[in-house]
Steps between C-alpha positions, in 0.01 A plus 500: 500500500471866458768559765719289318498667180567815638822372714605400157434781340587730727888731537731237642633630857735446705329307781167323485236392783420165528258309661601274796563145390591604088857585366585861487592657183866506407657776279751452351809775463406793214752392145452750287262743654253199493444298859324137511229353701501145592190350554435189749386151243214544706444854436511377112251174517251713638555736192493190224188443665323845469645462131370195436134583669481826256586307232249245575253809516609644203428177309159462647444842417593423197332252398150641613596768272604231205157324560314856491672593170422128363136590616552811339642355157232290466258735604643706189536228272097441517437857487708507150329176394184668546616779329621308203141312507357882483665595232513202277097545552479843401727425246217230361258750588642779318543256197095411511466890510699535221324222274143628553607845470658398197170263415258790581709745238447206233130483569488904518676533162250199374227703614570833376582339161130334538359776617644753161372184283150543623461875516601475127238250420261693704552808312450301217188395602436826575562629154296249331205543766497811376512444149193256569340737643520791248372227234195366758420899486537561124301223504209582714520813363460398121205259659301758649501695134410185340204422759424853420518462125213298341657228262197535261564902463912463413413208293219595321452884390154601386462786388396659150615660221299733314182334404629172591539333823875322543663221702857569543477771279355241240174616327187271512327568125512711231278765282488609122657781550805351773591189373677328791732157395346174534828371699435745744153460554529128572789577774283760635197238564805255577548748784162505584405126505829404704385777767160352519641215560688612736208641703289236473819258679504757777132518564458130410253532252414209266350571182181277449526524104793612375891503627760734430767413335795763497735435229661826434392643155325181447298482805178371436139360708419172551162341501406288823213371336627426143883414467462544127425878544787743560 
């Protein structure tokens, strides 16, 4: 007990108190400047005892503390399996990242290589869309002068020339005193017979006894009612 421990511990004296029925203390003569205590076997039993109670203390303490820091450990052990689960899926997680971000910049640089292939055929387009367009308006402008132009006036000319009327600048007889060449008389009614013609196709006329026949200086009029006349 505690009253033990300090008699042991305590300055050895001289004399000692004892209890009635235990053996007093015996001292033993100072050799040396150092004096001994004898203690009673019973005095020392008791003492094995305390030693051995506090040492079976000691092991129960310690092993509550050895099954708190196995408790522990393992506790610790899951935590860094969990951590190690963590990280090997972030790890995986971080790789996916990597492969669509690395897919996405493929399809990007796909795109924008698309994308630069059809703004040049658009402007393409463009350009000839244009070019269509300035010809559809030369066009309709070139129509509108010939739907204002009469096809009869720019192909035929009449007009006259001195005493003589003309067809394309071709005269359409002669006199005594201007001869005019027989070549160019017979173009001149040429002239005149194919625009007839002409005229008569456009206003669907139809002859009931004679039919044109342009033939350029040799144009000449058919009979309807006899084929042998000319």
């Amino acid at each position: 007990d505690r009253v033990t421990i300090q008699e042991l511990t305590a300055p050895l004296l001289t004399t000692a108190q004892t209890n009635s029925g235990e053996e007093p203390f015996i001292e033993t003569p100072r050799q040396y400047g150092v004096s001994c205590r004898f203690i009673p076997p019973a005095r020392i039993m008791s003492t094995e005892s305390i030693l051995e109670q506090m040492n079976e203390d000691d092991s129960e303490q310690l092993q509550m503390e050895l099954k708190e820091l196995a408790l522990e450990e393992e506790r610790l052990i899951q935590e860094l399996e969990d951590v190690e689960k963590n990280r090997k899926m972030v790890a995986e997680n971080l790789e996916k990242a990597q492969d669509e971000a690395e897919r996405l910049d493929q399809e990007e640089t796909q795109y924008q290589r698309e994308y630069s292939e059809f703004k040049r055929q658009q402007l393409e387009l463009d350009d000839k869309l244009k070019n269509v367009e300035n010809q559809m308006r030369y066009a309709q402008i070139q129509l509108d002068k010939l739907k204002k132009t009469s096809v009869f006036n720019a192909t035929f000319h009449i007009w006259h020339s001195g005493q003589f009327g003309t067809i394309n600048n071709l005269r359409l007889g002669r006199l005594p005193s201007v001869p005019v060449e027989r070549n160019e008389i017979n173009a001149a009614w040429g002239r005149t017979v194919l625009l007839l013609h002409a005229l008569a196709n456009k206003m669907g006329l139809k002859f009931q006894r004679y039919r044109l026949v342009p033939y350029g200086n040799h144009s000449y009029l058919e009979s309807l009612t006899d084929k042998s006349k000319e």
